[in-house]
Z-matrix of the N, CA and C atoms (Angstrom, degrees):
N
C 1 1.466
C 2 1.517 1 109.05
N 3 1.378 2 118.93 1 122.41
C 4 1.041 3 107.47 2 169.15
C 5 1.354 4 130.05 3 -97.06
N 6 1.749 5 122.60 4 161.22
C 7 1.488 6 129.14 5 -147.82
C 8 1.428 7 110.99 6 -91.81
N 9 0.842 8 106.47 7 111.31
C 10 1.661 9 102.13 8 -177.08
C 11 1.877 10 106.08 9 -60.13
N 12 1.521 11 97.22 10 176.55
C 13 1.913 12 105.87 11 -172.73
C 14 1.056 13 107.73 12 -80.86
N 15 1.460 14 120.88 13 -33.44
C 16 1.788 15 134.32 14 176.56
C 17 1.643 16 98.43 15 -64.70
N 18 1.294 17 104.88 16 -54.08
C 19 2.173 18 98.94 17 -174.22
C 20 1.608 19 109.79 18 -63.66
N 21 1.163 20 120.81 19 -22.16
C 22 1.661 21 120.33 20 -163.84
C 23 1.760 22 83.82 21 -94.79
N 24 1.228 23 107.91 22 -35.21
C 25 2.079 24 92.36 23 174.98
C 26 0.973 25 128.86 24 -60.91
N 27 1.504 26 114.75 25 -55.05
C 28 1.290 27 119.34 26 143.25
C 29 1.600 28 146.49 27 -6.04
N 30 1.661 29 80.89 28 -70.60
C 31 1.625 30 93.86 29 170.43
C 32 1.444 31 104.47 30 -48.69
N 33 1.556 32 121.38 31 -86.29
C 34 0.880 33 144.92 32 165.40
C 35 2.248 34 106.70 33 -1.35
N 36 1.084 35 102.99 34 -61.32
C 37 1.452 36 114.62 35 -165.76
C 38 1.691 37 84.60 36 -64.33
N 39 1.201 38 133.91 37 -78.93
C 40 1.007 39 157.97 38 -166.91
C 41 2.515 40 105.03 39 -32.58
N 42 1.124 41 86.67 40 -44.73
C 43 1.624 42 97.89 41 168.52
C 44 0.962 43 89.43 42 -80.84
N 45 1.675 44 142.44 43 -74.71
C 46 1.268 45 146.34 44 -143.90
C 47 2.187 46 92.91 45 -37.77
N 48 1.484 47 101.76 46 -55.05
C 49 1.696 48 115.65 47 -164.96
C 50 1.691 49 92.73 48 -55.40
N 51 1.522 50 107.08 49 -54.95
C 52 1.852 51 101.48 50 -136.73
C 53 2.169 52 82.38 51 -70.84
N 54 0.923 53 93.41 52 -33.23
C 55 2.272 54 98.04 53 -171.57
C 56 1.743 55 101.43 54 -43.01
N 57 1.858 56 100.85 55 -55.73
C 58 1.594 57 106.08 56 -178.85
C 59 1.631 58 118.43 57 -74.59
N 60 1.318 59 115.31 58 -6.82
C 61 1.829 60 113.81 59 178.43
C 62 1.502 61 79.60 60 -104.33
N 63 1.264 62 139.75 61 -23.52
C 64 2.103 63 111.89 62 166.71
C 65 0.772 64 99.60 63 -60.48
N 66 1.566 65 127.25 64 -57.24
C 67 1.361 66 111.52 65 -167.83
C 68 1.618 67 135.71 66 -39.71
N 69 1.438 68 74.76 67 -56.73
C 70 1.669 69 95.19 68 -160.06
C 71 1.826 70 95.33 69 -58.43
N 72 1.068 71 108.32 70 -60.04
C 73 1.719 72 120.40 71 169.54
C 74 2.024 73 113.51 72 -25.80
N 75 1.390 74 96.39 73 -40.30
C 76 1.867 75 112.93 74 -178.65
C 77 1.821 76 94.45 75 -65.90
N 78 1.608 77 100.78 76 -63.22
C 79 1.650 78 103.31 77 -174.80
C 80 1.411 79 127.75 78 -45.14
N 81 1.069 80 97.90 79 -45.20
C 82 1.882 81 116.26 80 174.85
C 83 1.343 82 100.17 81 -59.54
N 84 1.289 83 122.73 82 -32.81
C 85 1.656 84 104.36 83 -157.51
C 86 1.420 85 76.21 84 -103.09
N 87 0.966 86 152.84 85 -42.89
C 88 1.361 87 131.82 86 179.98
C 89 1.785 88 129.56 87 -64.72
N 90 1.712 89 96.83 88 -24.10
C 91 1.688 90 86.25 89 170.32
C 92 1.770 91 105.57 90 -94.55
N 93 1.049 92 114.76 91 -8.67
C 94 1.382 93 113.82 92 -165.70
C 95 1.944 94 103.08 93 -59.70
N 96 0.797 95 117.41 94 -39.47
C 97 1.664 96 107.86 95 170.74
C 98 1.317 97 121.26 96 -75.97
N 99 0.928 98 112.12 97 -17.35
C 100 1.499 99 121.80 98 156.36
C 101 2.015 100 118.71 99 -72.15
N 102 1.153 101 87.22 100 -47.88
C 103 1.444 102 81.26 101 166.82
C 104 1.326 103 127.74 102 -77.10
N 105 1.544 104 106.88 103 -31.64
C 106 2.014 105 111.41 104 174.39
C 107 1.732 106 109.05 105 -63.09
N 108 1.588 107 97.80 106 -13.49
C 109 1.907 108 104.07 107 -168.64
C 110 1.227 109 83.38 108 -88.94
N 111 1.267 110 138.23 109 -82.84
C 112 1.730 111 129.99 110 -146.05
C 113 1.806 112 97.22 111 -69.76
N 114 1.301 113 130.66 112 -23.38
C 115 1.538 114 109.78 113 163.72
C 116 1.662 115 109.99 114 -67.60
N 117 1.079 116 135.50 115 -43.70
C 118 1.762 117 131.86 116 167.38
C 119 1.640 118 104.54 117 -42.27
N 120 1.019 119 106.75 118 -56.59
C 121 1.240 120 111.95 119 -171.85
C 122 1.836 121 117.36 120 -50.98
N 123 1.508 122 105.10 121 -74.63
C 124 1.534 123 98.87 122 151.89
C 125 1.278 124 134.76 123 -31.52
N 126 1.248 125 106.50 124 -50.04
C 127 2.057 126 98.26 125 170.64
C 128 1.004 127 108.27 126 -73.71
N 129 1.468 128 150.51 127 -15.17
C 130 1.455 129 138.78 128 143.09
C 131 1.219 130 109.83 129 -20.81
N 132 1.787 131 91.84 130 -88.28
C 133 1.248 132 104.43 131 -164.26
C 134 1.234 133 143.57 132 -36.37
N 135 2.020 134 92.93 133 -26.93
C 136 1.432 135 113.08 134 -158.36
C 137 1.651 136 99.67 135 -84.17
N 138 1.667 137 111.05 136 -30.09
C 139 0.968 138 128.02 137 -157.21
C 140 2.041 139 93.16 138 -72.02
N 141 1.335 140 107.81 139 -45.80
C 142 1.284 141 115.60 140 -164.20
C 143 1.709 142 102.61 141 -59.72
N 144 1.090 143 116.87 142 -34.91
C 145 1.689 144 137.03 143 175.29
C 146 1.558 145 109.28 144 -49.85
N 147 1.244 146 90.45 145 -61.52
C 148 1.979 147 93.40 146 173.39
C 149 1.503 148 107.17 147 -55.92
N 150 0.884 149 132.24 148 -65.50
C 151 1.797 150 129.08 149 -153.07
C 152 1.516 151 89.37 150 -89.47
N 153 1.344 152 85.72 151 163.14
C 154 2.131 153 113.91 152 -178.75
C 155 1.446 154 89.72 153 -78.60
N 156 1.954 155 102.05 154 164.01
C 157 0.909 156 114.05 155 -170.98
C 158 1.151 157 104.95 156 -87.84
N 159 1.389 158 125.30 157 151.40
C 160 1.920 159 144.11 158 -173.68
C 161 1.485 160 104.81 159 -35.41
N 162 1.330 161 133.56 160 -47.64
C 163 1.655 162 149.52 161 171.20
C 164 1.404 163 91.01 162 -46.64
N 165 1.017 164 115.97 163 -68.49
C 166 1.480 165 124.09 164 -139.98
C 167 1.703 166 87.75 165 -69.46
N 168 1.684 167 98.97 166 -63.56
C 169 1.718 168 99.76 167 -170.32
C 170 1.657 169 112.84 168 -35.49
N 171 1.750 170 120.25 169 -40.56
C 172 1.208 171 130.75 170 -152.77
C 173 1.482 172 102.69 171 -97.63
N 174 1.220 173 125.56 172 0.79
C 175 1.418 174 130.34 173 -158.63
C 176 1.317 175 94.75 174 -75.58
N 177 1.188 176 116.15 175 -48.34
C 178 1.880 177 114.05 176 -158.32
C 179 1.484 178 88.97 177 -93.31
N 180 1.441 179 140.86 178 44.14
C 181 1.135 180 116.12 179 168.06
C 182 2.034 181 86.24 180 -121.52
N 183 1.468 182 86.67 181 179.23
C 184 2.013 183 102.07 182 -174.79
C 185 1.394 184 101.17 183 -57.09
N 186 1.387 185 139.85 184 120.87
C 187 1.461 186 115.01 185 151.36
C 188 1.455 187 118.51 186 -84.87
N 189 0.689 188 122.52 187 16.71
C 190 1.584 189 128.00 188 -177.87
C 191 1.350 190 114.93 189 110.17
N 192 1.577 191 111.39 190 138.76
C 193 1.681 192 140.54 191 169.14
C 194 1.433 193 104.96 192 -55.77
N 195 1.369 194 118.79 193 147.13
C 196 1.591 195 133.72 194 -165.89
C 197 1.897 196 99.24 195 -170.57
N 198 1.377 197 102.66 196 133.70
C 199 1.414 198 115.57 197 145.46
C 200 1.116 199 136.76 198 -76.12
N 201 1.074 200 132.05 199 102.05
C 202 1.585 201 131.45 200 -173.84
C 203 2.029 202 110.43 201 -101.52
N 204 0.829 203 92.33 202 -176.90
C 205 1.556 204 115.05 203 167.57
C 206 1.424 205 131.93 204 -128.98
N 207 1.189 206 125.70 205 98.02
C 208 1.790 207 143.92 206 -141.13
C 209 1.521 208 92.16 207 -122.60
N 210 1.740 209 92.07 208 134.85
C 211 1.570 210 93.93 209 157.83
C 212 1.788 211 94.08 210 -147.15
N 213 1.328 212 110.22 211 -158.49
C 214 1.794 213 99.89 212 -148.51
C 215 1.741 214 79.22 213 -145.55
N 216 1.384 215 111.73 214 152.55
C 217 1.164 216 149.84 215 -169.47
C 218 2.023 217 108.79 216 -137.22
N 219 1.506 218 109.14 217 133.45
C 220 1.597 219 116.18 218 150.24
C 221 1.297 220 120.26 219 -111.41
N 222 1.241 221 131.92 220 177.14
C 223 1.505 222 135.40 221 130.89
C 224 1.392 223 121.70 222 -44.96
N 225 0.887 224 100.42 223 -30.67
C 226 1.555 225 95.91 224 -178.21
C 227 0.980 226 126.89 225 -115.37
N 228 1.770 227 133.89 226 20.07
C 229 1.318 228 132.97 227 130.63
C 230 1.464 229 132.08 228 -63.54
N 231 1.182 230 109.81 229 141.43
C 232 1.603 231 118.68 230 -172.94
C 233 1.493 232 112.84 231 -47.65
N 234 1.117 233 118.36 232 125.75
C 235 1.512 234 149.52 233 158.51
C 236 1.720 235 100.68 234 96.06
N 237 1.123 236 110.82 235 11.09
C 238 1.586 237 118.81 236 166.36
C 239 1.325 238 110.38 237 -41.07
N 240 1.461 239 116.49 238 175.14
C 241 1.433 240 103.71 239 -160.82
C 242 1.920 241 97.29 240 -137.78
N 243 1.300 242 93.91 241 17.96
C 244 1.839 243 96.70 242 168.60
C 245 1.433 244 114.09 243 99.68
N 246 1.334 245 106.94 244 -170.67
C 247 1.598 246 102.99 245 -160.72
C 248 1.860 247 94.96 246 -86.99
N 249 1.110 248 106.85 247 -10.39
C 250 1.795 249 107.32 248 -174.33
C 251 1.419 250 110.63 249 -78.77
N 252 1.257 251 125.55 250 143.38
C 253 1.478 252 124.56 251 161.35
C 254 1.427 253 115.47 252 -73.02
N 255 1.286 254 121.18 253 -166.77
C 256 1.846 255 121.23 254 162.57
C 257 0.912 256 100.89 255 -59.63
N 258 1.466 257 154.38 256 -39.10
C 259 1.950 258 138.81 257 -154.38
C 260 1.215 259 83.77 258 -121.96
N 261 1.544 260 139.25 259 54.62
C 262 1.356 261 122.49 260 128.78
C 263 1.573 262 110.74 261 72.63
N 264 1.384 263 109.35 262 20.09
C 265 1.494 264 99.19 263 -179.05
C 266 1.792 265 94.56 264 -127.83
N 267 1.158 266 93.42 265 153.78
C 268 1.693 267 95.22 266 168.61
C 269 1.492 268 130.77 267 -67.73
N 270 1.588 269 101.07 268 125.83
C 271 1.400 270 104.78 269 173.76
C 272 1.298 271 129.69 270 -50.02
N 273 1.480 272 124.22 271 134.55
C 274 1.109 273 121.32 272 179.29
C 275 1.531 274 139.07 273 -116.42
N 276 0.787 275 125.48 274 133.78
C 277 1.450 276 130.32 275 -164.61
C 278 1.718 277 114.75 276 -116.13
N 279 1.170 278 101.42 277 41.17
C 280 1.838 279 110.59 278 176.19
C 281 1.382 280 124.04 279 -143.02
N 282 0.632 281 129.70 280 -103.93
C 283 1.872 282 138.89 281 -168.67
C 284 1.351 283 93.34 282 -64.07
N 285 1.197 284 118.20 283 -74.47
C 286 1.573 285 128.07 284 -172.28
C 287 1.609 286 113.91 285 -126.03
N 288 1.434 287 105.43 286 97.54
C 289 1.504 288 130.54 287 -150.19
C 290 2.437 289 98.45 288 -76.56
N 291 1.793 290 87.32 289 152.84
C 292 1.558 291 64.85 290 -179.20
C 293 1.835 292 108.40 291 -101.58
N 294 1.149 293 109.51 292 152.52
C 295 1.468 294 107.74 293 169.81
C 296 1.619 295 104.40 294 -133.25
N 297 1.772 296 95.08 295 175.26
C 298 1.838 297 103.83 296 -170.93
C 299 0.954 298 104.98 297 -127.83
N 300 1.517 299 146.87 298 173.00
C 301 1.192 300 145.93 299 -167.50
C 302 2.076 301 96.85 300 -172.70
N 303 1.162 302 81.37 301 177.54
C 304 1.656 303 105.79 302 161.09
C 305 1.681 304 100.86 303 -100.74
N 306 1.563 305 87.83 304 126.97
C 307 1.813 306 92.23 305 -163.23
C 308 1.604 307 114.28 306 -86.35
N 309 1.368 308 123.71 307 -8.07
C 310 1.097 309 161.83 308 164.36
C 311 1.752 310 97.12 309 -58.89
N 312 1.010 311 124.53 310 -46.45
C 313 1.331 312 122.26 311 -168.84
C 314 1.841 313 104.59 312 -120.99
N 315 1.285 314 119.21 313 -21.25
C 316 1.433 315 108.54 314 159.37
C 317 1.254 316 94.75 315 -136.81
N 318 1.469 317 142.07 316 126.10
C 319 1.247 318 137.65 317 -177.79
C 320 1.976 319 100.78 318 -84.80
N 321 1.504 320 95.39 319 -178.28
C 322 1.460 321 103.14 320 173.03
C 323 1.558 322 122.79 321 -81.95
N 324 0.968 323 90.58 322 155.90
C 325 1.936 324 110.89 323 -154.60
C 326 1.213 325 124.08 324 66.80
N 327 1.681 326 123.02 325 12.53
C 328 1.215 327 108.25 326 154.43
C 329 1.697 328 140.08 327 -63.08
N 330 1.155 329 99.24 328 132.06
C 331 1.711 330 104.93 329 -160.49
C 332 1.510 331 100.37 330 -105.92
N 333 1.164 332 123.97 331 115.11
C 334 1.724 333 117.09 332 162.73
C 335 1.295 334 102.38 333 -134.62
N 336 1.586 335 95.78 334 172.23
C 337 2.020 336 110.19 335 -176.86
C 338 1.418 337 112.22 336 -124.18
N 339 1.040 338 136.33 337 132.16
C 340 1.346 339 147.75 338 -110.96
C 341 1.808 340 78.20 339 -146.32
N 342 2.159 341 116.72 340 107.23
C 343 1.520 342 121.54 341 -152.41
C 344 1.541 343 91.33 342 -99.06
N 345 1.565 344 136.75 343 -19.59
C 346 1.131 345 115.86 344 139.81
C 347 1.368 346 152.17 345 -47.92
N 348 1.422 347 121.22 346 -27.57
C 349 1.820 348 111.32 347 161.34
C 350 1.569 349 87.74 348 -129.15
N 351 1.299 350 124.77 349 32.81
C 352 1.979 351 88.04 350 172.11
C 353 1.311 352 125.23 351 104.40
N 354 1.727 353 110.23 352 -49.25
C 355 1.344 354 136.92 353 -148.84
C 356 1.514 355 103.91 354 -65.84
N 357 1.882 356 120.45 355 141.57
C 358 1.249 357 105.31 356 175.20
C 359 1.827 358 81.11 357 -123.33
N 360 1.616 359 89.80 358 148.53
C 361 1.242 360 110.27 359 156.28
C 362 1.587 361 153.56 360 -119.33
N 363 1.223 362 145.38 361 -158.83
C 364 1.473 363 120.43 362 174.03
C 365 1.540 364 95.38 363 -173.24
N 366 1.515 365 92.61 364 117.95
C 367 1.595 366 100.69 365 174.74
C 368 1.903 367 122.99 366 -75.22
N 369 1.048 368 99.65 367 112.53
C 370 1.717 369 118.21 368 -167.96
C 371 1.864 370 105.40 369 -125.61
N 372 0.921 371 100.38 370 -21.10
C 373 1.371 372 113.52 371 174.96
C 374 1.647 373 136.51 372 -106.69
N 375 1.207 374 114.01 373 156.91
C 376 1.459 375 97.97 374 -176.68
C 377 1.713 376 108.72 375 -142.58
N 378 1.215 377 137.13 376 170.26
C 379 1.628 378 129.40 377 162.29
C 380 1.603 379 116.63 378 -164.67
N 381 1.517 380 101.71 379 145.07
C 382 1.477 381 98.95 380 -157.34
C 383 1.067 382 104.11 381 -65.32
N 384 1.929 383 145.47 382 -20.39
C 385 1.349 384 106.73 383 177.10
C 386 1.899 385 128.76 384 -93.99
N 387 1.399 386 82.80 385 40.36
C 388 1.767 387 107.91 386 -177.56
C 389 1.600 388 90.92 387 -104.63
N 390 0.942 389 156.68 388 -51.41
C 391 1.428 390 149.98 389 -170.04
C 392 1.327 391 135.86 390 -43.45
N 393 1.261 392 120.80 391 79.64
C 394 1.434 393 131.16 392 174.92
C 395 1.518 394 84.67 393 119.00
N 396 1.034 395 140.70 394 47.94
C 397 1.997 396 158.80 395 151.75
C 398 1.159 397 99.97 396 -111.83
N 399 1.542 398 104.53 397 159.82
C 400 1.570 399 117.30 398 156.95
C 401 1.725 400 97.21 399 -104.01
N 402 0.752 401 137.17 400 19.78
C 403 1.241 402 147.47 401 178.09
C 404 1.422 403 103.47 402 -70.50
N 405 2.069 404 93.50 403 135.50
C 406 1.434 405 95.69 404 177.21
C 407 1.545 406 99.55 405 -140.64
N 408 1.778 407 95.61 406 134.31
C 409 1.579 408 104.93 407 -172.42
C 410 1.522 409 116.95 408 -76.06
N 411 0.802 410 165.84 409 89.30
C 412 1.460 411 147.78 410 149.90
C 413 1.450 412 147.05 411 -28.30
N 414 0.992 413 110.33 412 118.21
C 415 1.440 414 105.88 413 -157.98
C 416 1.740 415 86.63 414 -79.61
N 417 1.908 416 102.49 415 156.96
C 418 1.257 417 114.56 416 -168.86
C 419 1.777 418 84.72 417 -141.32
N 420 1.225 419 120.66 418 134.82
C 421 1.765 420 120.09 419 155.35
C 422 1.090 421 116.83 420 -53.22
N 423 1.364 422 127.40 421 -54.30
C 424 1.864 423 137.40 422 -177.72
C 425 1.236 424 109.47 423 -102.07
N 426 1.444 425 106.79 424 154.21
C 427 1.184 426 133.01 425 166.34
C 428 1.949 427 106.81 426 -45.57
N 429 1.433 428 114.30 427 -42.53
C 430 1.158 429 116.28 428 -157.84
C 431 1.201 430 105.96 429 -95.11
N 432 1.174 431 120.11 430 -26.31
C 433 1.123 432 124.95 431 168.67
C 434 1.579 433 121.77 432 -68.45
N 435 1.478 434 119.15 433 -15.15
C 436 1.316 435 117.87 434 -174.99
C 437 1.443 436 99.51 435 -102.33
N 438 1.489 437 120.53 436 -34.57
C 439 1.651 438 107.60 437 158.75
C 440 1.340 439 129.79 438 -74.81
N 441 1.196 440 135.16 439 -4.89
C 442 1.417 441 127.43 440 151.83
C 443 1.391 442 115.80 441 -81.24
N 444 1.424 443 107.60 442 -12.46
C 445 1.949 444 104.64 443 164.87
C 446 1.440 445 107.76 444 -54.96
N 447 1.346 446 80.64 445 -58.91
C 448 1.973 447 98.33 446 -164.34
C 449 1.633 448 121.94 447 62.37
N 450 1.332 449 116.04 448 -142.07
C 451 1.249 450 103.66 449 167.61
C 452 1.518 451 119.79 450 -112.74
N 453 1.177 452 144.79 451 140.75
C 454 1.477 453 152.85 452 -151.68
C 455 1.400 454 108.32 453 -165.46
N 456 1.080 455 98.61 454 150.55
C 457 1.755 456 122.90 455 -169.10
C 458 1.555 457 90.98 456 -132.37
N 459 1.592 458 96.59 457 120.37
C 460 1.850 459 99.07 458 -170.27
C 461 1.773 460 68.51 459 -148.83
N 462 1.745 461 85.92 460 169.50
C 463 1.465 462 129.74 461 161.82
C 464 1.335 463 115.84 462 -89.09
N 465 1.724 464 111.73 463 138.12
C 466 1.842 465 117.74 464 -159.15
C 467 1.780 466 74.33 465 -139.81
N 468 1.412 467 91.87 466 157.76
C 469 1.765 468 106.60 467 155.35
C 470 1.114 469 107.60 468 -122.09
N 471 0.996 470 139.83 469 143.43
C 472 1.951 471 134.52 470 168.62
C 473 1.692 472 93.79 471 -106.52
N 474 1.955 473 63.84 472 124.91
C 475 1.963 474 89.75 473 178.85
C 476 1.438 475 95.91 474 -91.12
N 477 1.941 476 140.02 475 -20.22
C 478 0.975 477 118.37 476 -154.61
C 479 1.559 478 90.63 477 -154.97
N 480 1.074 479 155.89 478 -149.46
C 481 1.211 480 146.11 479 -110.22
C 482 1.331 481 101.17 480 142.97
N 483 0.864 482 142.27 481 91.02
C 484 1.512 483 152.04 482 175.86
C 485 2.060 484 105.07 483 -56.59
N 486 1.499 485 100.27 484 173.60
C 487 1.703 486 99.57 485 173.73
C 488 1.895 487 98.72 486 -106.50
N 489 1.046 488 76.62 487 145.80
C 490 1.637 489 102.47 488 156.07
C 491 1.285 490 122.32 489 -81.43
N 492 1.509 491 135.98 490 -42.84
C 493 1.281 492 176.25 491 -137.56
C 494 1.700 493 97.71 492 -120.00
N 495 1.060 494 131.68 493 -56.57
C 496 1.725 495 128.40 494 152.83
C 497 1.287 496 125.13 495 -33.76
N 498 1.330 497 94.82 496 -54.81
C 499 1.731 498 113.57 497 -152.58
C 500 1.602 499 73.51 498 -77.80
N 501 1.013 500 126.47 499 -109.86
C 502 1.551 501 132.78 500 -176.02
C 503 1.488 502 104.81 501 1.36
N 504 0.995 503 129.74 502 -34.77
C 505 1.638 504 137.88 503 -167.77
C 506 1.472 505 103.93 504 -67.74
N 507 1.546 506 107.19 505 -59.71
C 508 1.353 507 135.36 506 -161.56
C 509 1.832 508 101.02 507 -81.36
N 510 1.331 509 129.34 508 -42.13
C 511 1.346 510 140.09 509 -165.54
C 512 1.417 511 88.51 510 -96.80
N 513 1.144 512 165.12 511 38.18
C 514 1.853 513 145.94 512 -163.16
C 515 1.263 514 93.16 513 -136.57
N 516 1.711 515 130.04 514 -38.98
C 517 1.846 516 132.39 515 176.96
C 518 1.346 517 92.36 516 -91.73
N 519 1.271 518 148.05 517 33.33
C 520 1.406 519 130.44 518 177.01
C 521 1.610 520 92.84 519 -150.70
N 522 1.477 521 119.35 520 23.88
C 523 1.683 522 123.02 521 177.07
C 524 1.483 523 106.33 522 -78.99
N 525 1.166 524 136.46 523 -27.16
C 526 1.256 525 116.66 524 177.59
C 527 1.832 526 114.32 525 -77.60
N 528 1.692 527 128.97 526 -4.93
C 529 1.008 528 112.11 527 131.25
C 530 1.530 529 159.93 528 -56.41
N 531 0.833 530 140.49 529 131.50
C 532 1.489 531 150.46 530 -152.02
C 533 1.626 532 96.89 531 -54.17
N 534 1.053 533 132.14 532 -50.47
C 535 1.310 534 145.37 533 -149.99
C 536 1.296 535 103.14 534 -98.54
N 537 1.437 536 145.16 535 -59.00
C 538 1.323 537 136.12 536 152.14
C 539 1.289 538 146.35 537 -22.03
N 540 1.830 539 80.24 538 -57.86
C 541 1.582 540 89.19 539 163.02
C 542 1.374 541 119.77 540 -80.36
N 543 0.699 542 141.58 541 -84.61
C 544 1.923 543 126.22 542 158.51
C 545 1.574 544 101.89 543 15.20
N 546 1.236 545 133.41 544 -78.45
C 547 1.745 546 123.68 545 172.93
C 548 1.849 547 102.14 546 -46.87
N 549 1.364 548 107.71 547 -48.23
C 550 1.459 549 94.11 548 -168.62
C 551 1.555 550 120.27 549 -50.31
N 552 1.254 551 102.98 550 -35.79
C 553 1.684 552 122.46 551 -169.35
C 554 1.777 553 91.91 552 -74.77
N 555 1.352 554 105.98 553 -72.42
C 556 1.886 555 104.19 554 -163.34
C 557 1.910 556 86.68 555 -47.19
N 558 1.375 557 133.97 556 -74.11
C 559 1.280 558 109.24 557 171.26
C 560 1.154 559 151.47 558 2.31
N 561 1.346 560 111.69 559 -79.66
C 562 1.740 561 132.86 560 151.59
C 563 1.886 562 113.78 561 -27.65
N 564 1.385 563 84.26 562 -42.88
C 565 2.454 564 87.41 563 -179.12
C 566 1.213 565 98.45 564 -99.68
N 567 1.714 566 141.39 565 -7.59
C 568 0.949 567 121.73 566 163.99
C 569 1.696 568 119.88 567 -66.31
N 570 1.137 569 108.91 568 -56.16
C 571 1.149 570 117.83 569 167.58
C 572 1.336 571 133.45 570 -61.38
N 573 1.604 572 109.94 571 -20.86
C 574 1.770 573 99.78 572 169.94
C 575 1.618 574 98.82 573 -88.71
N 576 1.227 575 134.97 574 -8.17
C 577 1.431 576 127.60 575 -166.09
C 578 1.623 577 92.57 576 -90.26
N 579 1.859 578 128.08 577 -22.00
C 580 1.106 579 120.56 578 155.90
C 581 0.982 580 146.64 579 -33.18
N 582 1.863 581 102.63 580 -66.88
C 583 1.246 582 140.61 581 171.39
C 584 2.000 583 100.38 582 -42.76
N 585 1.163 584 96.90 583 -66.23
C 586 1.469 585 109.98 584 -170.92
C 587 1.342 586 105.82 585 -43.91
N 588 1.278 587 120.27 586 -45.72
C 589 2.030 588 141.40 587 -163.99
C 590 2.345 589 85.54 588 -74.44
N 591 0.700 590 100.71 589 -31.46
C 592 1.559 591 117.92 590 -169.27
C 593 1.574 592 100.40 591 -77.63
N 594 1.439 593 127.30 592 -43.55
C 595 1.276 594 114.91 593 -175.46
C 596 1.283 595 113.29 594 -102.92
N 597 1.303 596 111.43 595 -24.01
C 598 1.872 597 97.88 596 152.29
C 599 1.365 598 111.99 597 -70.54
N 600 1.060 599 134.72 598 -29.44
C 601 1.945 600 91.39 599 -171.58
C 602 1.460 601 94.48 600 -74.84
């Protein structure tokens, strides 16, 4: 029998369809993991957007117990430096007490609690014969109260972790003092001896 011109078009049309639905059927299965990957990916991302960053989440937790060496400061001992801390806010002596340090070795906003009375504190303050110490001053309201502190070696937990990146903020217009800059400098090698600890691993 022979094929007419209309049946061989046909034919023809008819492969032409089933060749382009393989195809198309091959493509799909080939971008489809590509597409299930960049949708995972977005809900990551999106997911990472909602919640605080890992620092932040972990900030208010313990970083670990330490012995230090504490001594206590008033306003109203000689050559004191007034009722203000370094950032201009008033010292405090209640809920969350102020103390000073070498900022280089505890930066600002570090918060710890002191497992002999209870006490939590927060470094806002600083004083030059704290510089190049791990020594941390305590602020006291009275006179009498800062000599029955005296000096003591107690156990602290740090609830918080102060900035590096603050302190530098706050100490960087006050570098042509003696005492600032001294944190500015131990600062400056803290952080490149980081960097350095950072490109070896």
């Amino acid at each position: 029998m022979k094929t007419t011109a209309w049946e061989q078009g046909r034919k023809l049309w008819l492969a032409g369809n089933s060749f382009n639905g393989y195809s198309a059927r091959i493509r799909l299965q080939a971008t489809s993991p590509r597409l299930v990957l960049a949708c995972l990916i977005g809900a990551f991302l999106a997911s990472c957007a909602t919640q605080p960053p890992t620092a932040n989440r972990n900030s208010a937790k313990k970083l670990r117990r330490m012995n230090v060496r504490t001594t206590a400061y008033c306003v109203h001992e000689r050559g004191g430096g007034g009722r203000r801390n370094a950032v201009g806010e008033y010292l405090s002596g209640r809920i969350v007490r102020s103390a000073a340090s070498d900022w280089s070795r505890f930066p600002l906003g570090t918060r710890f609690k002191i497992i002999e009375t209870g006490e939590e504190y927060v470094i806002d303050d600083y004083g030059t014969a704290l510089i190049g110490t791990s020594t941390i001053d305590l602020y006291k309201p009275t006179r009498l109260e800062m000599k029955r502190w005296g000096v003591r070696y107690v156990d602290i937990d740090i609830l918080y972790w102060g900035s590096d990146e603050q302190s530098i903020k706050v100490l960087t217009p006050r570098a042509k003092h003696a005492t600032p800059r001294r944190m500015l400098i131990a600062l400056a090698s803290k952080k490149k001896s980081s960097q350095l600890a950072d490109r070896e691993l």
